[in-house]
RODREN-225228 format. One record per residue (C-alpha): x, y, z negated; residue in one letter. Coordinates in nm, 3 decimals. Layout:
<pts>
PT         x         y         z   rest
PT         X         Y         Z      a
...
</pts>
This chain:
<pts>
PT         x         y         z   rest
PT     1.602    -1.321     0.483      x
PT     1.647    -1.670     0.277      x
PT     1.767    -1.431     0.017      x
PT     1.447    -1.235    -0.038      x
PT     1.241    -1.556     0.033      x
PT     1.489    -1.744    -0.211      x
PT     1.199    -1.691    -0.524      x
PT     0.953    -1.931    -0.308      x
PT     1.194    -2.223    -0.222      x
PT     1.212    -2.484    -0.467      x
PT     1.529    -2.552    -0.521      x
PT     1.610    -2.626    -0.867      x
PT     1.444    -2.794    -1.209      x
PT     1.534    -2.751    -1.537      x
PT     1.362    -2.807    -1.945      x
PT     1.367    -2.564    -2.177      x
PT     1.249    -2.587    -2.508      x
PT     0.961    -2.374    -2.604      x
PT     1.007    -2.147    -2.869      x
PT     0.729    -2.205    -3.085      x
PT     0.334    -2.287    -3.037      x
PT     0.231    -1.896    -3.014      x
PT    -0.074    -1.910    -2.851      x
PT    -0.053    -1.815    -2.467      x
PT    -0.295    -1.507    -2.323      x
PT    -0.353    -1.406    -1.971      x
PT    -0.436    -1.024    -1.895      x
PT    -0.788    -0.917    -1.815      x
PT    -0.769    -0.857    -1.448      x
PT    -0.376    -1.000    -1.432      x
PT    -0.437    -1.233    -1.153      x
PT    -0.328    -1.115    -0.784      x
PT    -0.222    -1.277    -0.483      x
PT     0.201    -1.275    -0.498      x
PT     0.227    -1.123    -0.176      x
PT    -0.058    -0.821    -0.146      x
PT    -0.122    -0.732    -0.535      x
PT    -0.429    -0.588    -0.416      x
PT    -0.641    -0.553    -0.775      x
PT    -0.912    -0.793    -0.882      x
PT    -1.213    -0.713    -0.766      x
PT    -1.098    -0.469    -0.449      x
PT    -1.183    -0.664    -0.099      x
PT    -0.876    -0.882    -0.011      x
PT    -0.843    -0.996    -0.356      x
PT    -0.968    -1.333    -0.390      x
PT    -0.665    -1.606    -0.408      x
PT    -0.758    -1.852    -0.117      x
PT    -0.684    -2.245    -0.134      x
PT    -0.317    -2.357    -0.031      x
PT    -0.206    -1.986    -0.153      x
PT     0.095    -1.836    -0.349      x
PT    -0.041    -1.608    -0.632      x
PT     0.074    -1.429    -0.980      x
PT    -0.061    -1.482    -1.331      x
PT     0.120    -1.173    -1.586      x
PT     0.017    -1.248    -1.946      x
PT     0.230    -1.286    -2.276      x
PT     0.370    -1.646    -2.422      x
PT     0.319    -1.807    -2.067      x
PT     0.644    -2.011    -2.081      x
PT     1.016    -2.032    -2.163      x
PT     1.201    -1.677    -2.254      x
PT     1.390    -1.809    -1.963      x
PT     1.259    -1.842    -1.657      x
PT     1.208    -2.193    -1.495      x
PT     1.167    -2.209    -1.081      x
PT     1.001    -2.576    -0.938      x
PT     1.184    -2.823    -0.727      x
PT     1.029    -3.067    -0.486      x
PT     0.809    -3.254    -0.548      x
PT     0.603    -3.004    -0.755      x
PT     0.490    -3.126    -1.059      x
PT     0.170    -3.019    -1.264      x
PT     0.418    -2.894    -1.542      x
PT     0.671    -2.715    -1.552      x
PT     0.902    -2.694    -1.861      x
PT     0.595    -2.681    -2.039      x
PT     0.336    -2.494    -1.913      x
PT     0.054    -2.641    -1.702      x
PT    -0.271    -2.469    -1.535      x
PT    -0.586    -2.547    -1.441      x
PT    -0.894    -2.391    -1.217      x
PT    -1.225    -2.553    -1.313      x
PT    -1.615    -2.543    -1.224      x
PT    -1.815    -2.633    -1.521      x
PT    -1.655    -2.975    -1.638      x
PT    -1.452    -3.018    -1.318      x
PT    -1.114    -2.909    -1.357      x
PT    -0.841    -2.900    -1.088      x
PT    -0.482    -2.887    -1.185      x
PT    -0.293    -2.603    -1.031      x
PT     0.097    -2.630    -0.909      x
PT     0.327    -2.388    -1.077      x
PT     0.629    -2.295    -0.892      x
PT     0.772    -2.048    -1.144      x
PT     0.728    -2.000    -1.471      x
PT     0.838    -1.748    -1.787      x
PT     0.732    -1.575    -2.113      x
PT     0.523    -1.341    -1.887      x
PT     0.503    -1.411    -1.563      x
PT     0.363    -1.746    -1.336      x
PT     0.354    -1.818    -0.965      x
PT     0.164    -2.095    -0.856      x
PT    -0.001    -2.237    -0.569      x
PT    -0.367    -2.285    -0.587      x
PT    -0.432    -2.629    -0.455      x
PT    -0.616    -2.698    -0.077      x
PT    -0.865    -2.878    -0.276      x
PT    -0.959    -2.658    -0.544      x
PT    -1.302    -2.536    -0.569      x
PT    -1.470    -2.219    -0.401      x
PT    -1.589    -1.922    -0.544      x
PT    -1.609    -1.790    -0.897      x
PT    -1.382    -2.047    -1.119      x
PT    -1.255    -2.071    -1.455      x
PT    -0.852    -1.983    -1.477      x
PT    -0.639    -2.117    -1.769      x
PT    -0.284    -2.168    -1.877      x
PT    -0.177    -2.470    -2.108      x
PT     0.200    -2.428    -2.251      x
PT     0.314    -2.695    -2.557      x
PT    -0.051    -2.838    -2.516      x
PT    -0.158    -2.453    -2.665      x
PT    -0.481    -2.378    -2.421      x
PT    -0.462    -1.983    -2.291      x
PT    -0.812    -1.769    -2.272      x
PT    -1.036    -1.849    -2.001      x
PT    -0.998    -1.597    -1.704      x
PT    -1.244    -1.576    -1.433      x
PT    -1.153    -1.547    -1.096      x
PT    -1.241    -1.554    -0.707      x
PT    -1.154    -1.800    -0.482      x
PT    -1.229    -1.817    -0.105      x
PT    -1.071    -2.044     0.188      x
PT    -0.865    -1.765     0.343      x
PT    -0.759    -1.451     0.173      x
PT    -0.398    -1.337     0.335      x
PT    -0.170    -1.114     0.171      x
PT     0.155    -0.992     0.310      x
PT     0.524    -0.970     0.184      x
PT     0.669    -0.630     0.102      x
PT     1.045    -0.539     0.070      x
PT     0.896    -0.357    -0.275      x
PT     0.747    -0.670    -0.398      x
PT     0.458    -0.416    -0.444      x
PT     0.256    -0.502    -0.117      x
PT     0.311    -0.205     0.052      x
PT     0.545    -0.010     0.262      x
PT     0.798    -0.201     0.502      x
PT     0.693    -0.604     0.501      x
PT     0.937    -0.858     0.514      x
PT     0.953    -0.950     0.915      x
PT     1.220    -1.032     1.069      x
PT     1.346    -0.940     1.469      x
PT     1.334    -1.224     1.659      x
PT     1.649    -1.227     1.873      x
PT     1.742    -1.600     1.908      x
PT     1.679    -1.905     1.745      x
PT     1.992    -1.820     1.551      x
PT     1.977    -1.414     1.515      x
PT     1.647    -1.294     1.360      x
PT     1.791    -0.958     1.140      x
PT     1.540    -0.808     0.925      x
PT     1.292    -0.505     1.037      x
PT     1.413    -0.211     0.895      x
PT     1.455     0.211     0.994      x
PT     1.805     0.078     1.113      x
PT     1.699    -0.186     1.299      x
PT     1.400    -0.152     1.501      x
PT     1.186    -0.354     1.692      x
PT     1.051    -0.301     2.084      x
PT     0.720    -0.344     2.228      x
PT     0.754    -0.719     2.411      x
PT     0.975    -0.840     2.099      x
PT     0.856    -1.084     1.887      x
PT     0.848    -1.111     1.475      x
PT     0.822    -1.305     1.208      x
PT     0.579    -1.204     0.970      x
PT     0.585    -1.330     0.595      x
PT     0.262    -1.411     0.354      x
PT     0.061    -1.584     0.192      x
PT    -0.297    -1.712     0.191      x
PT    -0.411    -1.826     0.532      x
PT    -0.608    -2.118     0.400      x
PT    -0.605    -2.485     0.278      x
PT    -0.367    -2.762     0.482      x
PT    -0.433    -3.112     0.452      x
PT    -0.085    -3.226     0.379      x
PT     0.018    -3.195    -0.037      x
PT     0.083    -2.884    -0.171      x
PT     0.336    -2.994    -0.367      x
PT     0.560    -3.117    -0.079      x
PT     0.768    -2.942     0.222      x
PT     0.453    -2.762     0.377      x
PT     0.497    -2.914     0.772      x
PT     0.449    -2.692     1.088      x
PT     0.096    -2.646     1.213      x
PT    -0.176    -2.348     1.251      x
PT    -0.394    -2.238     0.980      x
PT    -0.755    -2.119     0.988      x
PT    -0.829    -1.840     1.284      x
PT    -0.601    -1.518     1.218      x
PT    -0.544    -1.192     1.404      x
PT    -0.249    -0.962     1.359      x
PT    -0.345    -0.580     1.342      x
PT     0.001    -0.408     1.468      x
PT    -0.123    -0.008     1.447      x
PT    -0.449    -0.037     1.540      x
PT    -0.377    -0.278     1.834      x
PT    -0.530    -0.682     1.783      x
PT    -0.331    -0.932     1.847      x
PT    -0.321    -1.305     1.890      x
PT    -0.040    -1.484     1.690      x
PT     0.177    -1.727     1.813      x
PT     0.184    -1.927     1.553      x
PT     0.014    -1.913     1.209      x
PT     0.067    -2.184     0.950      x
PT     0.319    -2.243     0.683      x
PT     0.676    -2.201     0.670      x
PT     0.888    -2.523     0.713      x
PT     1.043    -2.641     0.404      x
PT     0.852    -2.409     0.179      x
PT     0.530    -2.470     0.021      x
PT     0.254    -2.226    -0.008      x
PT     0.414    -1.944     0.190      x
PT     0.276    -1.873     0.548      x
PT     0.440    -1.743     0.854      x
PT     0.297    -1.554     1.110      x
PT     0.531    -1.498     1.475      x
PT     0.349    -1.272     1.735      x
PT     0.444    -1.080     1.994      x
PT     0.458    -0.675     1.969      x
PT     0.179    -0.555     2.234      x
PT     0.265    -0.328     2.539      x
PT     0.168     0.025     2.392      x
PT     0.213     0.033     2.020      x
PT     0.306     0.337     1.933      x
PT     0.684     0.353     1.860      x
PT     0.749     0.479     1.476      x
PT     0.919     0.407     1.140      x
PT     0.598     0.321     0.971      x
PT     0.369     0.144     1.220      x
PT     0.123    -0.043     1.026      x
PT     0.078    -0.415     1.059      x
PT    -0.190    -0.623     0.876      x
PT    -0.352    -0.977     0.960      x
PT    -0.734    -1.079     0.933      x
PT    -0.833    -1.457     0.880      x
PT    -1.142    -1.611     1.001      x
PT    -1.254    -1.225     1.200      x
PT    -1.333    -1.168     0.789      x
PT    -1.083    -1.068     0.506      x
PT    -0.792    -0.793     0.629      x
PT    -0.479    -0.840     0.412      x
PT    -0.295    -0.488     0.246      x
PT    -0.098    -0.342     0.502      x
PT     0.260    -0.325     0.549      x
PT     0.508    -0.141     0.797      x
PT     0.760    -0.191     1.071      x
PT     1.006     0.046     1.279      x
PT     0.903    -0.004     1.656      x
PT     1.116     0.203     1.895      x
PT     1.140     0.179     2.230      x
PT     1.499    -0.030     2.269      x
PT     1.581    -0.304     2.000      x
PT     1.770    -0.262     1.736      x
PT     1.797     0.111     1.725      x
PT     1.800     0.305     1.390      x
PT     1.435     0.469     1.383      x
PT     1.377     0.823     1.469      x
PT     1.040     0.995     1.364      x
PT     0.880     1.354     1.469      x
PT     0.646     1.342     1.234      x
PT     0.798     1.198     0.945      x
PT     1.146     1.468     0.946      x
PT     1.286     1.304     0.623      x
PT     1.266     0.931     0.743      x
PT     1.616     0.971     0.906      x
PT     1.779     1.164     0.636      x
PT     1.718     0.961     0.365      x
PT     1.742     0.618     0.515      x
PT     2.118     0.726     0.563      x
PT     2.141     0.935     0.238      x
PT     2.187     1.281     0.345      x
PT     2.077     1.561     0.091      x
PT     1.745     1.677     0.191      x
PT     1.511     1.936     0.051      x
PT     1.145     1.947     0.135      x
PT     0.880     2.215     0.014      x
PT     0.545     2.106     0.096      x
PT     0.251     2.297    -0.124      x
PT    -0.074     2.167    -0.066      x
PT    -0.431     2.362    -0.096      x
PT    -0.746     2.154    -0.147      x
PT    -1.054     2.336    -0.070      x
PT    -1.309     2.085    -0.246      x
PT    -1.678     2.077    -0.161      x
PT    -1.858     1.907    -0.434      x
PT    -2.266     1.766    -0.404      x
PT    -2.286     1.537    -0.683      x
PT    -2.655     1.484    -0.793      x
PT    -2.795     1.684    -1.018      x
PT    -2.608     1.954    -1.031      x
PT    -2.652     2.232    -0.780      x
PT    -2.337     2.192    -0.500      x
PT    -2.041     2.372    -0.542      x
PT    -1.670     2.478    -0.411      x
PT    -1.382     2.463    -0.615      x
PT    -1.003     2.524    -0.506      x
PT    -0.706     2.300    -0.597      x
PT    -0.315     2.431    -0.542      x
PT     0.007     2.167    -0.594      x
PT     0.362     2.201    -0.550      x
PT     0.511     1.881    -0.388      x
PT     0.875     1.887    -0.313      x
PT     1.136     1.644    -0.232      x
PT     1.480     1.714    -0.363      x
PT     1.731     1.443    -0.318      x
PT     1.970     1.303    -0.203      x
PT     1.893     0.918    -0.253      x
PT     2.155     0.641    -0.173      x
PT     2.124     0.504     0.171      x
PT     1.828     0.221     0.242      x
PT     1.670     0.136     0.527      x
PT     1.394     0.036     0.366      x
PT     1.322     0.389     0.227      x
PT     0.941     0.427     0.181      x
PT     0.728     0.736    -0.012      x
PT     0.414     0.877     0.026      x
PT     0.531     1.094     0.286      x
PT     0.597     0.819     0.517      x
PT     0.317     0.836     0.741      x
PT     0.200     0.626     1.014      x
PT     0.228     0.683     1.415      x
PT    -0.018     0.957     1.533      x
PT    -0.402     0.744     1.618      x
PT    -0.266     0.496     1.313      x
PT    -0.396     0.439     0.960      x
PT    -0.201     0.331     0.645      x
PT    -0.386     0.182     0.313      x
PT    -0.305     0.145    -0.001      x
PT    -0.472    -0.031    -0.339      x
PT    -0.378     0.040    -0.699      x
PT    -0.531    -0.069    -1.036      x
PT    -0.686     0.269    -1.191      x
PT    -0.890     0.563    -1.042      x
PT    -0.686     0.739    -0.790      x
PT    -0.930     0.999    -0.740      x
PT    -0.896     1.106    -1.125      x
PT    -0.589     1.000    -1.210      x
PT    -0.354     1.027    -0.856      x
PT    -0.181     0.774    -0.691      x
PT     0.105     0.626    -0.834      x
PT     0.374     0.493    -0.629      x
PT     0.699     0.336    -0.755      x
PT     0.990     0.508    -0.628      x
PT     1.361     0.602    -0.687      x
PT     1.390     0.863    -0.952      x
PT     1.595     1.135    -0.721      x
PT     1.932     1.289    -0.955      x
PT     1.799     1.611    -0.867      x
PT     1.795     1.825    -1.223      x
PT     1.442     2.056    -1.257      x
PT     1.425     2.240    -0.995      x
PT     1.260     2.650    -1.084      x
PT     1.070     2.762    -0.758      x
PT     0.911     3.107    -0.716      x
PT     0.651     3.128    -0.468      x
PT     0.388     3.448    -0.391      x
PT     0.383     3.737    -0.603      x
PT     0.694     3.624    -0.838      x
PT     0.529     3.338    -0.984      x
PT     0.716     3.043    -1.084      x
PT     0.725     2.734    -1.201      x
PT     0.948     2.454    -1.347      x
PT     0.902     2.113    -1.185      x
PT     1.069     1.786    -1.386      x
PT     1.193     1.493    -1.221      x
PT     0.894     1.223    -1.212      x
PT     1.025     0.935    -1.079      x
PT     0.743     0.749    -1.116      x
PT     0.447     0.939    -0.993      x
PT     0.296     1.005    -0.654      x
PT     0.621     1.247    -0.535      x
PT     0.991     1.294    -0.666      x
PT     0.866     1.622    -0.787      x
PT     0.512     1.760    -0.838      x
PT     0.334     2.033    -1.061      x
PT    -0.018     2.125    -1.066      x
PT     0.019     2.500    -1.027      x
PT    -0.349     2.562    -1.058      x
PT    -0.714     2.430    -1.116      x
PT    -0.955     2.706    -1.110      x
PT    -1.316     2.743    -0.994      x
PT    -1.250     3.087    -0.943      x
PT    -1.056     3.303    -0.650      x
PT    -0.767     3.357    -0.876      x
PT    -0.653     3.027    -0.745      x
PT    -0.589     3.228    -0.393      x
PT    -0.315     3.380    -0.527      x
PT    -0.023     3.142    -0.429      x
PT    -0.104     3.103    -0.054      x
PT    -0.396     3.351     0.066      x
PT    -0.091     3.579     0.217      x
PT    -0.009     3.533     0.609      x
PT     0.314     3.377     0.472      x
PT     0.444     3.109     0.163      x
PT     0.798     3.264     0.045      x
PT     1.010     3.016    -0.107      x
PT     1.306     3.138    -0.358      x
PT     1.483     2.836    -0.550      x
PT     1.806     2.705    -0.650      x
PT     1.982     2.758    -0.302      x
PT     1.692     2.747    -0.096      x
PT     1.518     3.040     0.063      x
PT     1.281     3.107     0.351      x
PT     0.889     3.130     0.459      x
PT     0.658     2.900     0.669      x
PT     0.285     3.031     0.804      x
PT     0.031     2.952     0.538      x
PT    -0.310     2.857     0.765      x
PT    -0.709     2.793     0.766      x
PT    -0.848     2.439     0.652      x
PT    -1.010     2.261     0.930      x
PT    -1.394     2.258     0.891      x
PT    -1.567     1.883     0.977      x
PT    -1.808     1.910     1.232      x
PT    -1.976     1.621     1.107      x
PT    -1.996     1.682     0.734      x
PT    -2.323     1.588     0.685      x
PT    -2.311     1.233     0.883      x
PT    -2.007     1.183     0.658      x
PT    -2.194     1.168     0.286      x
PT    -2.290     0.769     0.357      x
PT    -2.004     0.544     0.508      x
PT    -2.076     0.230     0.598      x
PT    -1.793    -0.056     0.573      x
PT    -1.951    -0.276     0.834      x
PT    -1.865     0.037     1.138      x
PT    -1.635     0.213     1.295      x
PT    -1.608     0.582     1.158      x
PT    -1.562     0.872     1.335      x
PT    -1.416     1.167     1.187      x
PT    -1.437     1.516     1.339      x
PT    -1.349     1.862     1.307      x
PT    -1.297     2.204     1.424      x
PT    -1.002     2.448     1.449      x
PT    -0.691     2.243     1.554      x
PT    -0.457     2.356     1.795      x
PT    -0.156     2.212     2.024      x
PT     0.047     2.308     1.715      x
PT    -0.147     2.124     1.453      x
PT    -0.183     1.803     1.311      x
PT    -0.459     1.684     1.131      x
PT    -0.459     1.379     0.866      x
PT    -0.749     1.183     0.763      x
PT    -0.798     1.022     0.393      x
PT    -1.032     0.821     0.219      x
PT    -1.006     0.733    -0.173      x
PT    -1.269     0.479    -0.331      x
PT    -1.285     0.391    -0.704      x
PT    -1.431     0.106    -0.817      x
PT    -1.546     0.184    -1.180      x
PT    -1.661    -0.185    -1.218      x
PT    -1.289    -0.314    -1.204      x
PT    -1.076     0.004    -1.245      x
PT    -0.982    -0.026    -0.881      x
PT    -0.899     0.220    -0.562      x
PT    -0.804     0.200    -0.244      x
PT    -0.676     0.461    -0.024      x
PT    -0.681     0.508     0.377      x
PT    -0.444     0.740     0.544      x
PT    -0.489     0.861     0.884      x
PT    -0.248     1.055     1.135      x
PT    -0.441     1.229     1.440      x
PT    -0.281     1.318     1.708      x
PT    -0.148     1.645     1.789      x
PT    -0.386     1.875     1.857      x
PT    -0.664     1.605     1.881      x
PT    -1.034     1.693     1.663      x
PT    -1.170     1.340     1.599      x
PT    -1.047     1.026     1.485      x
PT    -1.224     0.666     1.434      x
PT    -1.087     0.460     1.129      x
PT    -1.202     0.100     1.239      x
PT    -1.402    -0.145     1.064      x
PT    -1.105    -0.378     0.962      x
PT    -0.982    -0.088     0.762      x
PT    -1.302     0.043     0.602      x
PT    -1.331    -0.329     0.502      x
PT    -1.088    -0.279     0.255      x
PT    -1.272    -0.011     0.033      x
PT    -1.448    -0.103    -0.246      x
PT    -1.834    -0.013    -0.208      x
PT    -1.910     0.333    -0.456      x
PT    -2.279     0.321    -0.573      x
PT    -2.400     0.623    -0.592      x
PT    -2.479     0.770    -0.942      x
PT    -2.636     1.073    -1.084      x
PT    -2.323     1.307    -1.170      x
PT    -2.068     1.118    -1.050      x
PT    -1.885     1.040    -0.715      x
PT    -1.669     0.726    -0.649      x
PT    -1.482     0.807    -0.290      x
PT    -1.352     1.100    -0.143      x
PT    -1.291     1.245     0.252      x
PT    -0.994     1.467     0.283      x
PT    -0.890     1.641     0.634      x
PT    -0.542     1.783     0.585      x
PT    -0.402     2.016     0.851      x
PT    -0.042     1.997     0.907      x
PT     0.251     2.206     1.122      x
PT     0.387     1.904     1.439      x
PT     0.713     2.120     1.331      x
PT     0.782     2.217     0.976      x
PT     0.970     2.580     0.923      x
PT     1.380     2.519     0.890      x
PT     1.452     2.687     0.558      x
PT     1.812     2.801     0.445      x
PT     1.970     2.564     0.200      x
PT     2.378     2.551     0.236      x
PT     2.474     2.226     0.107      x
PT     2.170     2.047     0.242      x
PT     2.137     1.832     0.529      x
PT     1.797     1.899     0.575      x
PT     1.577     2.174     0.438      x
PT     1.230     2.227     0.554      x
PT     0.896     2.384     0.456      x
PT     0.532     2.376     0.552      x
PT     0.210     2.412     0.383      x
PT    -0.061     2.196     0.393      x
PT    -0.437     2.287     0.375      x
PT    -0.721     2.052     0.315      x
PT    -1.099     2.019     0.291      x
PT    -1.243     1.798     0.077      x
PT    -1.570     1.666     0.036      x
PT    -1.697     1.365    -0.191      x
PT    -1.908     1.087    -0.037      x
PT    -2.035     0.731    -0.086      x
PT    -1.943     0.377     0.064      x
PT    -2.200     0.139     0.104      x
PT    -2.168    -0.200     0.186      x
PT    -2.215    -0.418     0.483      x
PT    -1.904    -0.585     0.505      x
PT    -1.914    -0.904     0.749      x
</pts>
């Protein structure tokens, strides 16, 4: 754990000399808290007082990069920064500096609200960047350094065994972590010192969908800037390689959400029903997933008349990846009654959601599905899935002619076999669901499930103002036809005005199989196949956030 944690412990100085006087630049919008990364402008991403948090820009420091030692100075082989209010300026701590990158801790004292952000390297001044600063504003630790997926926590065995969360090495209701972050609030001892033991600000931990009371919730000893939080798993979370674990300071800002593997005996490698492929490629086995999607989208955008348009993708997973328990994709979903979230700079809704992942060695793979259609997917290692392909966007019924058959045949490279095809779910509430208010709960329901089914819940905001989205993703239970996303969670949407022609959030209900269809693949460890239908419907978020 020291290891991963070894960026934020000050342990060595050194000068450089700078390369020349070019003059230094930060990024529009390329400030973020250095746990979360949540996106300027997106609740949750203010940088609070006392806090870690990451300035990307060009000419920032030394080509090589310089880490802090104690005491912190207000330079650093160089480079100095400052937050100020009009003509009062407070100088910021950094803690790392390079040629594009800073972490630094914003001082307990510095002032509130919107401030004035710049760097100083060689006595060179930077732009001015505006940002937000608030007395709490946690983020949490990810093993991605992305701010999402599985956190940085560690298993609280003894005082001297505390292994690391992880699919092979799970966690038990009664068990207590160690949660990692930043951003619980000011402390009155220096920032630029050992940060001593003691409770910060009022904080809740959200493990699933379960609040909790921490144990403790201050800094870490012997670091500076980076906050601990130790709590105890409740009675009755929901066992599951992804649960979903966030904290909320002062009952008002939620942090991004990260995972942990709960099962019910300690230490045990995780073991999901609903996420098949968790096992498998934690431990590296070939696997083979076909999973086509059809969005049914229902579109009322003022002032056109409404309309219904159909969407079809091809999403498979061909791999076999090296072993990790920290394996993470888009497919990793959360414990049935559960909700993930995600934030990314860009418009999801437009544009997809990106998620970094590990490019899989699979070659193209050429899959023929329906009446002898086919198509060639490429490798994308970089975009929502290993492999995807738009196979169709057409406002007409010709776009029924991959899946409107009772079954989806599959014919590729060494994989063969059919899975039910099946009816979208139709909301029962549709019309309740246009306006969504962030300040309460929201309840989601439907028609048509049965014991078989499973039914997933999304919401995507875009904030246009900032470039911004945020995405909720929530698992019903099986056979269940409502489920309530709470507020602490709808907090974390950006609000959507509402504009003539144009949408800024969208409501999908997905319908899944509990039990994908087994295809045959010799040579693969796991092959499996199931189609998923949605109904989609754009809507607005309004504010009301506490």
């Amino acid at each position: 754990m020291r290891a991963i944690l070894q960026l934020f412990l000050l342990v060595s100085a050194s000068t450089l000399t700078l390369w020349g006087q070019t003059t230094p630049y930060i990024f529009y919008r390329g400030v973020f808290n250095a746990a979360s990364f949540t996106p300027a402008g997106l609740p949750g991403a203010a940088i609070a007082r006392g806090s870690i948090f990451t300035i990307f820009g060009r000419n920032l420091g030394p080509a090589m990069p310089v880490t802090a030692s104690f005491p912190i100075g207000m330079v650093l082989s160089g480079t100095a920064l400052e937050v100020c209010v009009g003509p009062n300026c407070t100088a910021v701590l950094p803690l790392f500096v390079s040629s594009s990158q800073i972490n630094a801790i914003l001082p307990s004292n510095a002032p509130l609200g919107r401030v004035n952000l710049r760097a100083r390297v060689g006595g060179v001044n930077s732009n001015w960047l505006t940002i937000d600063t608030l007395e709490a504003s946690p983020g949490l630790f990810a093993i991605n350094a992305a701010g999402f997926g599985p956190g940085i926590v560690q298993n609280f065995v003894s005082p001297t065994e505390a292994p690391n969360n992880s699919l092979g090495n799970t966690a038990r209701p009664g068990q207590s972590l160690i949660l990692y972050g930043t951003g619980l609030g000011a402390i009155t001892a220096p920032d630029n010192q050992p940060a001593p033991a003691g409770n910060v600000g009022r904080v809740e931990v959200l493990v699933g969908e379960q609040v909790v009371a921490p144990d403790y919730a201050g800094r870490t000893p012997v670091f500076a800037g980076l906050d601990q939080i130790n709590f105890t798993v409740p009675a009755g979370t929901p066992t599951g390689c992804y649960v979903p674990l966030r904290v909320r300071s002062n009952g008002r800002v939620t942090s991004n959400t990260v995972t942990i593997a709960i099962g019910p005996r300690a230490g045990e490698r995780c073991d999901d029903e609903h996420n098949p492929l968790s096992g498998p490629v934690s431990l590296g086995r070939r696997v083979a997933a076909i999973l086509p999607q059809r969005l049914e989208n229902q579109a009322d955008v003022d002032p056109y008349a409404p309309f219904n348009f159909l969407q079809e993708w091809l999403v498979a997973r061909i791999a076999q990846p090296a072993p990790n328990d920290f394996a993470f994709s888009p497919l990793s979903l959360p414990p049935p009654g559960a909700c993930s979230a995600y934030t990314q700079s860009g418009n999801w809704i437009d544009q997809g959601f990106q998620m970094p992942v590990v490019g899989d060695p699979a070659s193209a793979l050429r899959l023929r599905i329906g009446a002898a259609q086919s198509r060639e997917i490429s490798p994308a290692p970089f975009n929502v899935m290993s492999h995807l392909a738009n196979l169709t966007y057409k406002l007409t019924s010709t776009a029924r002619q991959f899946f409107s058959s009772p079954m989806v045949s599959v014919n590729a490279e060494g994989i063969e076999g059919q899975f039910p095809t099946a009816r979208a779910l139709s909301l029962s509430n549709a019309a309740a669901l246009r306006s969504v208010s962030r300040a309460q709960a929201l309840t989601v329901s439907w028609s048509g499930t049965t014991s078989e089914d499973r039914a997933l819940v999304t919401l995507a905001a875009y904030d246009e103002a900032q470039n911004a989205s945020a995405l909720l993703a929530c698992l019903a239970r099986a056979g269940e036809n409502s489920l309530t996303i709470p507020v602490a969670l709808l907090e974390t949407l950006p609000v959507t005005p509402r504009q003539l022609g144009r949408y800024g959030a969208v409501l999908g209900l997905g319908r899944f199989p509990v039990r994908p269809a087994t295809l045959r693949a010799p040579g693969y460890d796991v092959a499996i196949g199931a189609l998923g239908v949605w109904t989609m419907q754009n809507i607005w978020i309004e504010g009301g956030a506490r």
